[in-house]
C-alpha positions as semicolon CSV with decimal commas, in nm:
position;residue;x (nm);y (nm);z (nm)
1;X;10,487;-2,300;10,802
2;X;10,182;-2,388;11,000
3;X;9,876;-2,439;10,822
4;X;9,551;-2,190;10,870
5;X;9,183;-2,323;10,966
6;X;8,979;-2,365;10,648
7;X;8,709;-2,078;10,695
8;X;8,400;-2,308;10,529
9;X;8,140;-2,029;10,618
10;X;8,133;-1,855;10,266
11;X;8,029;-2,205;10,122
12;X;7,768;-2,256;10,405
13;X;7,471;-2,048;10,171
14;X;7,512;-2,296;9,888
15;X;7,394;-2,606;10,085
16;X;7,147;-2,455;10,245
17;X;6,954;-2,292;9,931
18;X;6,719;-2,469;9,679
19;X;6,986;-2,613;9,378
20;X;7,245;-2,562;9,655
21;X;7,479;-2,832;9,592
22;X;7,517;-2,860;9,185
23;X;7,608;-2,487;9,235
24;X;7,840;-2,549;9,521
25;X;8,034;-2,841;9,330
26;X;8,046;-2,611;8,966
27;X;8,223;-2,340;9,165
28;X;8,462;-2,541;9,362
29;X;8,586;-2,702;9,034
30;X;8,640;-2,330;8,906
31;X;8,786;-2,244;9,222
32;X;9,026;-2,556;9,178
33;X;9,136;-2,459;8,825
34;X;9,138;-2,102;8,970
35;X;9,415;-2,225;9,271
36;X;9,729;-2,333;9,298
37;X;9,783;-2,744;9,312
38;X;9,906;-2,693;9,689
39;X;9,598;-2,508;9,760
40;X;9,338;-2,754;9,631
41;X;9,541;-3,030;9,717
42;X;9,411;-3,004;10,040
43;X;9,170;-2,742;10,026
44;X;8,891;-2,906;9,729
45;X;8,916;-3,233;9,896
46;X;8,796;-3,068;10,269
47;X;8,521;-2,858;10,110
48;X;8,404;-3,201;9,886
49;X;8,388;-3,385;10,154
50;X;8,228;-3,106;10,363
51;X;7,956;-3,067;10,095
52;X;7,882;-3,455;10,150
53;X;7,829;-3,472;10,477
54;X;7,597;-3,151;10,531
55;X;7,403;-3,231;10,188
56;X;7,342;-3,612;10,356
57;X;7,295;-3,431;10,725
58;X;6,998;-3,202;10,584
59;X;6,878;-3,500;10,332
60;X;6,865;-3,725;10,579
61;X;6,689;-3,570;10,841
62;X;6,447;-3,761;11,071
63;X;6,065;-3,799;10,956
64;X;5,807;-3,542;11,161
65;X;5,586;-3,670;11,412
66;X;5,173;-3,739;11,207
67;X;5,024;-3,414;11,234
68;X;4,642;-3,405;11,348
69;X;4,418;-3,691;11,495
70;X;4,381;-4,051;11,403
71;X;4,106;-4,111;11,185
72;X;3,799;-4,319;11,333
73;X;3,844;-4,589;11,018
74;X;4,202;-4,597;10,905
75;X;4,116;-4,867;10,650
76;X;3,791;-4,683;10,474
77;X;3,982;-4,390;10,450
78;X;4,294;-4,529;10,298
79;X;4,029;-4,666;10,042
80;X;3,959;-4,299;10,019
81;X;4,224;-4,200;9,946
82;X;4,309;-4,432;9,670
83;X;3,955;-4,338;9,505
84;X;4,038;-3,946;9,540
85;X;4,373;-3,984;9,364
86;X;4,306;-4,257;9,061
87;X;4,242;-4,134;8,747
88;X;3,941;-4,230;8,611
89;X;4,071;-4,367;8,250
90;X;4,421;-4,421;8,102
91;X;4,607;-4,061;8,062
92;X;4,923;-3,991;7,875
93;X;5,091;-3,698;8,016
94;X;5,378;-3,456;7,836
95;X;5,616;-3,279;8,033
96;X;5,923;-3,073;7,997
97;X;6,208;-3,188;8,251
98;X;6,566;-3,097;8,388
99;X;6,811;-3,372;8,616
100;X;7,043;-3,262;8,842
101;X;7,276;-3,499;8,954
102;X;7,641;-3,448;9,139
103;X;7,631;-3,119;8,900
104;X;7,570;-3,235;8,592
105;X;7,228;-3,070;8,419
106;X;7,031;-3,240;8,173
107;X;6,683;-3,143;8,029
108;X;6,469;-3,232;7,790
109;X;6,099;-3,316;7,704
110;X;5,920;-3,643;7,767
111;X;5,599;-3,819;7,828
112;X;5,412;-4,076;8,079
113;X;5,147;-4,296;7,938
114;X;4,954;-4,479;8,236
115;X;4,689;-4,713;8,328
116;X;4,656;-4,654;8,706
117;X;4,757;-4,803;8,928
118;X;4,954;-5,129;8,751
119;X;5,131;-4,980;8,493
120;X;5,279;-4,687;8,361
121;X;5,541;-4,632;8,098
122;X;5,831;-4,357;8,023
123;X;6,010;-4,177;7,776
124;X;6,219;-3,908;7,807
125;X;6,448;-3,777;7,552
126;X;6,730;-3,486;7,502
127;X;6,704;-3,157;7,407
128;X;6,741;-3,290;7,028
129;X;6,508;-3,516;7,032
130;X;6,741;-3,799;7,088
131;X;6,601;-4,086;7,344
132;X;6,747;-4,073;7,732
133;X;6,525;-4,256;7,924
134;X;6,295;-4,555;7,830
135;X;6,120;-4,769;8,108
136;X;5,803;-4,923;8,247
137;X;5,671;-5,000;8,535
138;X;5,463;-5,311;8,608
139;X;5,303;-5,356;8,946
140;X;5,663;-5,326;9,155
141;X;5,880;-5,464;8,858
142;X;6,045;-5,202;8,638
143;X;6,098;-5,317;8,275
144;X;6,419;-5,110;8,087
145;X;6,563;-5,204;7,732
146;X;6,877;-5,454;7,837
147;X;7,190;-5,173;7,756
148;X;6,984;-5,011;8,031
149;X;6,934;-5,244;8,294
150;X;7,269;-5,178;8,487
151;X;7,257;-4,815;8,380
152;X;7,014;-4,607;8,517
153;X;6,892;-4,588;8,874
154;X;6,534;-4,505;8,910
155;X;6,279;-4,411;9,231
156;X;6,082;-4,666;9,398
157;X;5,799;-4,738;9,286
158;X;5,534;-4,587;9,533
159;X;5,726;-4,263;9,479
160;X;5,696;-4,298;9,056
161;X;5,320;-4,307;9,103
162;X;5,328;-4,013;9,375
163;X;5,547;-3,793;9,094
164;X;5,163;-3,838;8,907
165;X;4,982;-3,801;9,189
166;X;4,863;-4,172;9,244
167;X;4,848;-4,276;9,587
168;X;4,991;-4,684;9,504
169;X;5,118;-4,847;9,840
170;X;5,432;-5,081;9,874
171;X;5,347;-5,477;9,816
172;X;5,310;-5,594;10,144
173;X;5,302;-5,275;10,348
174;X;5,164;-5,223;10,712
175;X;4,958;-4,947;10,835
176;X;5,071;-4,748;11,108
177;X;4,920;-4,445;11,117
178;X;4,655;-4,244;10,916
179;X;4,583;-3,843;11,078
180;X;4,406;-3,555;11,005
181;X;4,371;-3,185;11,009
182;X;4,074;-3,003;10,901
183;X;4,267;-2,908;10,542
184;X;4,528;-3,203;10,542
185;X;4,647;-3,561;10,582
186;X;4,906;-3,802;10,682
187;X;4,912;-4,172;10,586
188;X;5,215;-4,405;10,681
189;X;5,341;-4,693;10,599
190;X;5,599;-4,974;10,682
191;X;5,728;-5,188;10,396
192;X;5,829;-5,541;10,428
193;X;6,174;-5,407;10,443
194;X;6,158;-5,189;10,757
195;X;6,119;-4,835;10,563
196;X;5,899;-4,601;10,651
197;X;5,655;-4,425;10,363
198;X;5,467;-4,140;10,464
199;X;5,248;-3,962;10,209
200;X;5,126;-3,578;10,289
201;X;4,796;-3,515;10,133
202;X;4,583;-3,125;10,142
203;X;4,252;-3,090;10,036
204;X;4,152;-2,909;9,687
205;X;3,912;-2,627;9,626
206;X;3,657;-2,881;9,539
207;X;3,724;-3,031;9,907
208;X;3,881;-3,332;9,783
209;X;4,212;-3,485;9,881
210;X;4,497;-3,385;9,707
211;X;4,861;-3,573;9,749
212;X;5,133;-3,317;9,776
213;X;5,436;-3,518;9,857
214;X;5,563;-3,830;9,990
215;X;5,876;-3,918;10,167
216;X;6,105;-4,275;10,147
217;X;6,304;-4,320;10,519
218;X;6,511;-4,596;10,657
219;X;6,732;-4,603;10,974
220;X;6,972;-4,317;10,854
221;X;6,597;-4,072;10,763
222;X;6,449;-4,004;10,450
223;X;6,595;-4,169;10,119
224;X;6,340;-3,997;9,833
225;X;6,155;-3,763;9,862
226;X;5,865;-3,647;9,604
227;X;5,694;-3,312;9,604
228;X;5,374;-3,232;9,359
229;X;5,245;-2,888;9,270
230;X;4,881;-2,859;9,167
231;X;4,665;-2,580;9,008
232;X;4,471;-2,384;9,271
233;X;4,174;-2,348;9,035
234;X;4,139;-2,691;8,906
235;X;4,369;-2,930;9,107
236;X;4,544;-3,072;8,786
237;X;4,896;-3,186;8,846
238;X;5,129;-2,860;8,747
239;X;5,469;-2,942;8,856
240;X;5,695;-3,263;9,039
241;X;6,036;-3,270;9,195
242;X;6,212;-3,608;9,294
243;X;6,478;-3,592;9,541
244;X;6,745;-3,882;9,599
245;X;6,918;-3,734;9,855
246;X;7,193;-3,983;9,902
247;X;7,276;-3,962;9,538
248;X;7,235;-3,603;9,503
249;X;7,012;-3,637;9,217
250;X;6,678;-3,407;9,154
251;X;6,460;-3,462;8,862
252;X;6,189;-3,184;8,801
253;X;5,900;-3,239;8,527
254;X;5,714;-2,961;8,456
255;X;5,386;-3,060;8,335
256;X;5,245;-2,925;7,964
257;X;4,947;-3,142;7,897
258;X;4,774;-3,411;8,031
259;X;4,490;-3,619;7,922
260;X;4,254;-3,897;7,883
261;X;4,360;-4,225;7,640
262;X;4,138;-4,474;7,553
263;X;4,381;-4,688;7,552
264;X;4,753;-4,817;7,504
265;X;4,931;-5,065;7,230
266;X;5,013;-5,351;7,448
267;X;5,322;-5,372;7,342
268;X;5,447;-5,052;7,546
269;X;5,489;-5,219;7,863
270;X;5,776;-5,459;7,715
271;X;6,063;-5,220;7,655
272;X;6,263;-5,531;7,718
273;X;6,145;-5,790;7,504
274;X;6,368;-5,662;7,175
């Protein structure tokens, strides 16, 4: 008996929606249970592989031209840039948070301590209390306990500091363009590896610059991408989604307090040395 055309439209409104693909891969594994083996045998494996190409197609689309006009000083306003989005003392920051990755959901609570723009330090831990995540990060060099070294994948580091709203540039990275509007901002950047940074910046209330997101690309399009909500009233960090978008991963914190520290145990930067 001749075999029918897969009809892939019905599936089309899961990658193409917010969440899209978690949802997409839960119900094609109830669909497979659902179906006989000589249906999915051929049938789970076409819509997988579907889901991977048009999740990495929209993922890795190509970067948008710089918006505006160059600025007159690129230099002095990177600097400006830099100032506008440091804190002005250590802050320790507590956040609720939910990953996403390939389908599987995790959540929990956590919390950042960090003494912009060198080092910063994270824990994150389950839903009872149990530890997920520890790390810190050191200029560029990211410090984990050793059962974790092999273990967990984590952003780079420009886009760690952007998830807090630090503007921290790539060691070594060249300018190439820095543009404005009369309400927002585009700075990018090539690293010593070829990729392309570009950070998106909109100015507050106050009429200061805000950074709102930044994106990672190589020669394939954007890698990472970070997004940063921010109160319209007082500017303060509200809300961050990371995106790996080869890996299918999304981490979301959601932002419950944050404030000043005088300082940090020294010891917090070394969750290696044990």
């Amino acid at each position: 008996m001749a075999s029918r055309p897969v009809d892939f439209s019905p599936f089309l409104p899961f990658i193409t929606s917010p969440g899209g693909s978690s949802r997409l891969m839960s119900y094609l594994s109830r669909f497979r249970t659902a179906r006989s083996c000589s249906t999915t045998s051929v049938l789970f494996p076409a819509l997988t592989l579907l889901l991977a190409v048009l999740m990495t197609a929209c993922g890795s689309g190509n970067l948008s031209a710089p918006s505006g006009v160059p600025v007159a000083d690129p230099e002095a306003f990177v600097a400006s840039l830099r100032a506008a989005t440091l804190p002005g003392a250590p802050r320790q920051i507590t956040f609720g948070w939910r990953l996403d990755e390939q389908g599987s959901r995790v959540s929990g609570r956590g919390v950042v301590r960090a003494e912009a723009p060198e080092r910063l330090r994270l824990d994150l831990f389950g839903e009872r209390g149990d530890t997920y995540l520890t790390a810190a990060l050191v200029g560029d060099e990211y410090r984990l306990p050793p059962e974790a070294v092999n273990a967990v994948a984590l952003p780079s580091p420009s886009l760690f500091w952007a998830a807090l709203g630090v503007l921290r540039l790539p060691a070594g990275a060249t300018l190439l363009s820095a543009t404005t509007t009369e309400n927002t901002a585009d700075l990018r950047y090539q690293s010593t590896d070829g990729q392309i940074y570009v950070w998106s910046f909109t100015r507050s209330s106050a009429g200061t610059w805000i950074l709102t997101r930044l994106e990672r690309a190589g020669p394939r399009g954007v890698i990472e991408t970070v997004s940063v909500d921010h109160s319209a009233e007082s500017s303060a960090l509200t809300r961050t989604s990371y995106r790996d978008w080869t890996a299918f991963r999304e981490l979301i914190l959601t932002i419950e307090e944050a404030r000043d520290a005088n300082s940090f145990p020294p010891d917090i930067w070394r969750p290696d040395a044990r």
